[in-house]
C-alpha positions as CSV (number, residue, x, y, z in Angstrom):
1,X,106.4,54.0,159.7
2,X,102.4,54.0,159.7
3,X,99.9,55.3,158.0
4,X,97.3,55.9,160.8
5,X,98.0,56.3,164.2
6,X,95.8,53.8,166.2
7,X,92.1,55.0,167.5
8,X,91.5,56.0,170.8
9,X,92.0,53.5,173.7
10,X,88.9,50.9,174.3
11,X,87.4,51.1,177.8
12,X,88.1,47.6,179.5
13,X,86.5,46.5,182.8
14,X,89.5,44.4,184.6
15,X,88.4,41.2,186.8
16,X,89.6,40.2,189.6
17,X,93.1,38.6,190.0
18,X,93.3,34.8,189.2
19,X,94.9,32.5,191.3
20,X,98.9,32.4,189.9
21,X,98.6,35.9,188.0
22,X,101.3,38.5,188.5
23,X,101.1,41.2,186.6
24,X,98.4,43.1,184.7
25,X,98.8,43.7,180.6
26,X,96.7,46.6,179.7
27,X,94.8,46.0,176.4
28,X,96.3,47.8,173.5
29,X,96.2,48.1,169.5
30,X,98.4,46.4,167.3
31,X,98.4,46.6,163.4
32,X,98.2,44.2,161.0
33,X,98.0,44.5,157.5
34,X,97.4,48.3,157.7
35,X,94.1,48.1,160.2
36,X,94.0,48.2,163.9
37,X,92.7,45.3,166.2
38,X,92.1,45.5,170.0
39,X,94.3,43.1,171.7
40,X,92.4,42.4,175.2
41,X,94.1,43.5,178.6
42,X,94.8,40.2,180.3
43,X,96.5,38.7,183.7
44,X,99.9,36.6,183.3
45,X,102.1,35.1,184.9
46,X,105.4,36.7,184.9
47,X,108.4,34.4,183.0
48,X,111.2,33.8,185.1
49,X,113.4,37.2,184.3
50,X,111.2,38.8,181.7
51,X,110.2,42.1,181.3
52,X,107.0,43.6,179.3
53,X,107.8,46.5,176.6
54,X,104.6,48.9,176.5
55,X,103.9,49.4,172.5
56,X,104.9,52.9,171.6
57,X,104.0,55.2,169.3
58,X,106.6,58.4,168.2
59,X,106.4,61.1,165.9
60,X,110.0,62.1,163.8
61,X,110.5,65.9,163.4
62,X,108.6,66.1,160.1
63,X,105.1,64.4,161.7
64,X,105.7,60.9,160.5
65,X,104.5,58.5,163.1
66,X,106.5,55.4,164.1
67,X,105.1,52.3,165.7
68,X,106.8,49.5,167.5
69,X,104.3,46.7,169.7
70,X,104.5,45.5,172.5
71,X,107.0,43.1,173.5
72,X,108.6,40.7,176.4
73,X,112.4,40.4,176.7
74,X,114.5,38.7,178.9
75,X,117.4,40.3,180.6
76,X,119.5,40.9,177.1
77,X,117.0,42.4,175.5
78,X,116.7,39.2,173.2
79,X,112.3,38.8,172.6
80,X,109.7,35.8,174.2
81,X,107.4,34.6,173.4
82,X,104.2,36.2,175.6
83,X,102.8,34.3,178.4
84,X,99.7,32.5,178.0
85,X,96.7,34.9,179.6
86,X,94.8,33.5,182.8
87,X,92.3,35.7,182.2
88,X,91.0,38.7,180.0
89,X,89.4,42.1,180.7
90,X,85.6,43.3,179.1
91,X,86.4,45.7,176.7
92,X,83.7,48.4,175.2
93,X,82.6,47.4,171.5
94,X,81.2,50.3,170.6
95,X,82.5,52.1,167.4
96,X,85.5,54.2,167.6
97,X,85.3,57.3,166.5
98,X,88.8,59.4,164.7
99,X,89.5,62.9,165.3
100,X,87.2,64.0,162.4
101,X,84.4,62.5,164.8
102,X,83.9,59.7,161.7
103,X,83.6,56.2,162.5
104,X,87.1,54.4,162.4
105,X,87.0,51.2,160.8
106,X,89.2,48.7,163.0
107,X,89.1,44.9,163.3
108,X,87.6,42.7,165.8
109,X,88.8,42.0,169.6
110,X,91.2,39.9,169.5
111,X,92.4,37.3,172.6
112,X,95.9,36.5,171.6
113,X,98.2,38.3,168.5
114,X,98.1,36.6,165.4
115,X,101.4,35.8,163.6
116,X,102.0,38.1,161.0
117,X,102.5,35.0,158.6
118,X,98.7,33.9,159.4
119,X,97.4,38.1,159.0
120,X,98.7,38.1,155.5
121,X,97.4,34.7,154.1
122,X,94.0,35.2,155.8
123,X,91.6,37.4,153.5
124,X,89.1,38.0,156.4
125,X,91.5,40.0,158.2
């Protein structure tokens, strides 16, 4: 269960294929410690038999909103660890703006998704 849903998407400028990239990973927000941070789109290369879960985001009957992140499995479902990004998109940094049309206070672009263990110790974040 969250509190917020996340903002609206960031506009990201994708670059060209790198040489051993696959697959594309569109950039996305994840949560940590009850703010949102832009996770940068990025080119990988596939792992042997893995397959990329989308983050959702779903709403129960009585409006409460559910979110699960983005994930890679292998072929029982059992989770990865990502692959390493060849390379990353451009992404807008302009201030993102809720439904209210007030500024919505999110954290900084991030490259990679920082272990939940290193989120909670760090004050900054």
């Amino acid at each position: 269960m969250i509190d917020q849903p996340p903002p609206p998407s960031r506009v990201e400028h994708v670059p060209a294929r790198p040489a051993g990239a696959d697959a594309w990973v569109d950039g996305e927000w994840i949560l940590r410690r009850g703010q949102w941070y832009w996770l940068l789109g990025r080119w990988v290369k596939l792992p042997p038999g893995a397959r990329y879960r989308p983050w959702t985001l779903v709403r129960a009957a009585d409006g409460t909103a559910y979110y699960a992140p983005s994930t890679w499995i292998d072929a029982s479902g059992a989770t990865l660890v990502s692959p390493p990004p060849l390379a990353f998109a451009a992404a807008s940094d302009g201030a993102v703006y809720d439904a209210a049309g007030e500024v919505d206070k999110t954290g900084r672009t991030l490259k990679s998704v920082p272990s939940r263990r290193a989120t909670e110790n760090d004050p900054r974040r």
